[in-house]
C-alpha positions as CSV (number, residue, x, y, z in Angstrom):
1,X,58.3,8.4,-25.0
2,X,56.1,8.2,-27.5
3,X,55.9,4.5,-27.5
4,X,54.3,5.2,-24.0
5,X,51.9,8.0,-25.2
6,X,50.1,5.8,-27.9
7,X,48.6,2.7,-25.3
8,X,47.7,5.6,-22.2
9,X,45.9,7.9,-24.8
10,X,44.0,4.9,-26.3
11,X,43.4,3.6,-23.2
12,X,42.1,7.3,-22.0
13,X,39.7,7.3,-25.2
14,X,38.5,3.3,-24.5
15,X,37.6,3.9,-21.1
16,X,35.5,7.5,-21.8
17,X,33.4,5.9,-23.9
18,X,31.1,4.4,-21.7
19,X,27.3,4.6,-20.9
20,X,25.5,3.4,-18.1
21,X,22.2,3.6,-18.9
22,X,19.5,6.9,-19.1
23,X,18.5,7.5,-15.3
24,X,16.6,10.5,-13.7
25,X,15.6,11.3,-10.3
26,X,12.8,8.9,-9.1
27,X,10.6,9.4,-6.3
28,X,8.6,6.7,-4.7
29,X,6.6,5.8,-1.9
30,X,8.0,2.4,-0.1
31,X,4.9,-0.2,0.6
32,X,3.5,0.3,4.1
33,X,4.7,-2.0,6.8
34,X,8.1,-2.1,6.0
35,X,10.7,-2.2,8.9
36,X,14.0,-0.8,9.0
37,X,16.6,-3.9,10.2
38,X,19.5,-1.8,10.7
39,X,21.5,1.2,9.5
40,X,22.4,2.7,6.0
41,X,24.5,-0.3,3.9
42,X,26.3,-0.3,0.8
43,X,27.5,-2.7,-1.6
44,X,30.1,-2.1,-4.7
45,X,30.8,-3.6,-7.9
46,X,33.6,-2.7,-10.1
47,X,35.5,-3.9,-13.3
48,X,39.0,-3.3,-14.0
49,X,40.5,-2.7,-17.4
50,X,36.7,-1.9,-18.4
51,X,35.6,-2.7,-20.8
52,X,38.1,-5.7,-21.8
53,X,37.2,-7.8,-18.8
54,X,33.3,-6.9,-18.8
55,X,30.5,-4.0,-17.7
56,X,29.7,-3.2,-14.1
57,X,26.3,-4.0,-12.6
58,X,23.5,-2.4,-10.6
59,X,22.3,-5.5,-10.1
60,X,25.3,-6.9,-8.6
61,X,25.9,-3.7,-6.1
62,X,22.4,-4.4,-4.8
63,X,22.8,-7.9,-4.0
64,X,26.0,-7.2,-1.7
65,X,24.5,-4.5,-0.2
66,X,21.4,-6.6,0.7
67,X,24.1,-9.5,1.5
68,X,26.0,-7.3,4.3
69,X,22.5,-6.1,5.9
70,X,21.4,-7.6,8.8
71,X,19.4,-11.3,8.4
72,X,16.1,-11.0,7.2
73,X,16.4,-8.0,5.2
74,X,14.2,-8.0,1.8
75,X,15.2,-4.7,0.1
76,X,16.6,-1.1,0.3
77,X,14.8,1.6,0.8
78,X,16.3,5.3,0.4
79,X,18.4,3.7,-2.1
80,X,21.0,6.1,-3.7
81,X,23.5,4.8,-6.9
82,X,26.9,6.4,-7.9
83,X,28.9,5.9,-10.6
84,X,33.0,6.6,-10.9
85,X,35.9,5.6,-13.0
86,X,39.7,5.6,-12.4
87,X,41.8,6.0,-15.1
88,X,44.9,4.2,-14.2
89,X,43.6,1.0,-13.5
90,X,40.5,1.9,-16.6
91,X,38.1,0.9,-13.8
92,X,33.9,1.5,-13.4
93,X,32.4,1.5,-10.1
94,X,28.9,1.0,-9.6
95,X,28.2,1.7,-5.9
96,X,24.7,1.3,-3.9
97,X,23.4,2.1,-0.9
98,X,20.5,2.2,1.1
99,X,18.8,1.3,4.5
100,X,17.7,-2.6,4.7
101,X,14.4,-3.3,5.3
102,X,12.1,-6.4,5.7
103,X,8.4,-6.8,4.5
């Protein structure tokens, strides 16, 4: 048994020590013009066994959620951005959504 309770309790302190960045609350007016191409989207990215196999991105979250909006879509606006973890699988979720819109 206590084979077992040395890896999960190192892997319990690995995957808490993790940072994604310093955000706060931002508030800004979209660009006039803009039109709404369809309904609220969202896109995920995740890495398992964090942070062995690598670090999640915002970057990459965006990106699929601009990928599964509608054609034409240039950006997100009303764009919200979650964070979680799992502990079994030591995974970080990045998650982003927002409603498409083109220029």
């Amino acid at each position: 048994m206590k084979k077992l309770c040395l890896p999960l309790l190192l892997l319990l302190l690995v995957s808490c020590q993790f940072s994604a960045g310093k955000f706060k609350r931002m508030d800004k007016e979209a660009p006039k013009g803009l039109i709404d191409v369809g309904g609220r989207v969202e896109g995920e990215n995740c890495e398992y066994f964090f942070p062995l196999a690598g670090q999640p991105s915002f970057e990459k979250a965006t990106r699929q959620a601009i990928r599964r909006s509608p054609e034409g879509t240039t950006g997100l606006r009303d764009v919200t951005m979650e964070t979680y973890y799992g502990l079994i699988l030591a995974h970080v979720c990045f998650k982003v959504s927002g409603i498409p819109v083109r220029e």
